[in-house]
PLY file of the C-alpha trace (Angstrom):
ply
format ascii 1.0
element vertex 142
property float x
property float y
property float z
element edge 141
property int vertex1
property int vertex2
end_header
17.46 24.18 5.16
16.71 23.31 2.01
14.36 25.21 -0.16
11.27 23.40 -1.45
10.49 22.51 -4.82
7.92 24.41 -6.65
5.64 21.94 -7.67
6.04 19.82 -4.15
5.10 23.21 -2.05
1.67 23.30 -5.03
1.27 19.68 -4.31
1.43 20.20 -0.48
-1.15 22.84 -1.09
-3.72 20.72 -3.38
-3.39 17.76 -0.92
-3.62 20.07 2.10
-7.33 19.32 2.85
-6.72 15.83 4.01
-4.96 17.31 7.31
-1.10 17.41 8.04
0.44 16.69 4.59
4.24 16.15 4.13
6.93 15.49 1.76
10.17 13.51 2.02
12.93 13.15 -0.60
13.06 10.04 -1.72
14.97 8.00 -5.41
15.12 11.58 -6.90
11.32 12.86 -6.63
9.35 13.13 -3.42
6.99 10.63 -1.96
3.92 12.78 -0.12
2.59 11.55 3.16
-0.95 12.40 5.12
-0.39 11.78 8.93
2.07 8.71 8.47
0.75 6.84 5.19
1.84 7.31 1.75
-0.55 8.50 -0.58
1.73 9.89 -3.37
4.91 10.56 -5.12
6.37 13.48 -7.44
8.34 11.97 -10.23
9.47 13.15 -13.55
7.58 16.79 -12.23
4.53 15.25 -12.42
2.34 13.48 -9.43
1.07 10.15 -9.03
-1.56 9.26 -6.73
-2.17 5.88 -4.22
-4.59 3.80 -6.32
-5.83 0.26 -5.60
-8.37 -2.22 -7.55
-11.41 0.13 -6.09
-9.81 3.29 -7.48
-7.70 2.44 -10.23
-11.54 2.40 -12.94
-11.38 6.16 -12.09
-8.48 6.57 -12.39
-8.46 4.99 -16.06
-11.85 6.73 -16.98
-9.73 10.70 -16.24
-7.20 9.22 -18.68
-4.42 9.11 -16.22
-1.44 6.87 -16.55
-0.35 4.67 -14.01
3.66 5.29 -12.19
6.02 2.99 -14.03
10.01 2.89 -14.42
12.66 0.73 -15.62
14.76 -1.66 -13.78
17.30 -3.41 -15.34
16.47 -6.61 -13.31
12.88 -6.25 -14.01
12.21 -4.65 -17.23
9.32 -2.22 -16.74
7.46 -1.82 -13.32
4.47 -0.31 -12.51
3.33 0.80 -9.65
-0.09 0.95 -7.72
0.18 4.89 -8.48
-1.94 6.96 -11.41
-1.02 10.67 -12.25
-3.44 12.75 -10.92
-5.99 14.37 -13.76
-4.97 17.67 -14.93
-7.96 19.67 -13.89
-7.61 18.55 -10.40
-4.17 20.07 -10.46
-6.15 23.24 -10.85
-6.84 23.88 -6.81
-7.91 22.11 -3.72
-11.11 21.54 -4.43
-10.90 19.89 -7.44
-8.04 17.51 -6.35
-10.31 16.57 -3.12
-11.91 13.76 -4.73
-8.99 12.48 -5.79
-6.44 12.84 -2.45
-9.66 11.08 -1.02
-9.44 8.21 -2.98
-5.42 8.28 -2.87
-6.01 8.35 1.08
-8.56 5.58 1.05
-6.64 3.22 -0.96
-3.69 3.78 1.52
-6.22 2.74 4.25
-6.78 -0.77 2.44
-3.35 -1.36 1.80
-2.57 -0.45 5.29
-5.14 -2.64 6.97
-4.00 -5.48 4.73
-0.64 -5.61 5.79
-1.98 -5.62 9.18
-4.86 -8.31 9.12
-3.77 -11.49 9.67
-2.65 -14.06 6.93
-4.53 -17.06 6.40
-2.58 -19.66 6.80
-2.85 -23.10 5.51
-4.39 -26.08 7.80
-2.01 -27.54 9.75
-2.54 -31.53 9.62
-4.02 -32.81 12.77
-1.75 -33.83 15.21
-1.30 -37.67 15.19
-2.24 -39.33 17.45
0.34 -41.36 20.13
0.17 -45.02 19.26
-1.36 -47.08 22.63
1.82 -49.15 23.99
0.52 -52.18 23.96
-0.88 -53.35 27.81
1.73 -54.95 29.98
0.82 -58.02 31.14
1.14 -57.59 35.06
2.54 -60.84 37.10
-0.12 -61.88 39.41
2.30 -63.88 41.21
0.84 -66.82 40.42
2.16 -69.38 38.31
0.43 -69.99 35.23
0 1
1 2
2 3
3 4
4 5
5 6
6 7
7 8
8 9
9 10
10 11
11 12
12 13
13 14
14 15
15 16
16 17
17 18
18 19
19 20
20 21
21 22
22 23
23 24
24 25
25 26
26 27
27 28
28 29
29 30
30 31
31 32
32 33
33 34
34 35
35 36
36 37
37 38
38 39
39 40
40 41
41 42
42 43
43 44
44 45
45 46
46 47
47 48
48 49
49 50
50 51
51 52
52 53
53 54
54 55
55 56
56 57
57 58
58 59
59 60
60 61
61 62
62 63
63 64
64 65
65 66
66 67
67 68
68 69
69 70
70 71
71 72
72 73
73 74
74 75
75 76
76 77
77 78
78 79
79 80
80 81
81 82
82 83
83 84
84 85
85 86
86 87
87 88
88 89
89 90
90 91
91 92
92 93
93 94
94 95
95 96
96 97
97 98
98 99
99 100
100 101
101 102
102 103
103 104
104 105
105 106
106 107
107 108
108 109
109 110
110 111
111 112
112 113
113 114
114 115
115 116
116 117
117 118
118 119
119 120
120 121
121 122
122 123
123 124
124 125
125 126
126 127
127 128
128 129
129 130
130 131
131 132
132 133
133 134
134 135
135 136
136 137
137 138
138 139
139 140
140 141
């Protein structure tokens, strides 16, 4: 079995008071999990927390910079992920907040990929054209 990475087994511990915390190997870092959603990723030995439009002001106010790589396809990308401030790499406590927010934004993007999309009004259905009536023969001549 593989031995684990210093700085994943430290992030493990900082993120450990959001319950059962994991890591996975994934494009060279690690991506970090609590229970089955994914609220960060180790890359470039650094971490980057889950952010989203209600977390990402706090994230700019620490002065933390958001996840971003190259792709040749794509120029730069970034990511809905901020490095985590530097005092909250300190201990458990003071990364709390911040796995808390990571966790909640993970939430959102979870129940949005689950919530129904709103789709477009369909036209009404049209309506089937009357046949014009059939004259019935009343056996008479006429």
């Amino acid at each position: 079995m593989a031995q684990t990475p210093p700085l994943v087994a430290h992030c493990l511990e900082l993120l450990a008071p959001l319950g059962d915390v994991r890591s996975r190997r994934m494009f060279g870092g690690h991506g970090l999990y609590a229970g089955e959603l994914f609220i960060a990723l180790i890359a470039g030995e650094r971490l980057y927390l889950k952010s989203d439009d209600d977390t990402r002001g706090d994230f700019e106010r620490a002065g933390c910079e958001p996840f971003a790589y190259s792709s040749r396809d794509r120029g730069a990308v970034t990511l809905s992920y901020w490095s985590a401030p530097d005092e909250a790499m300190d201990s458990p406590q003071a990364m709390l907040p911040w796995a808390r927010r990571a966790l909640a934004s993970a939430l959102r993007a979870q129940a949005a990929k689950r919530a129904p999309k709103a789709s477009t009004p369909r036209a009404a259905p049209r309506k089937a054209r009357a046949s014009p009536a059939r004259k019935t023969s009343t056996g008479r001549n006429g």
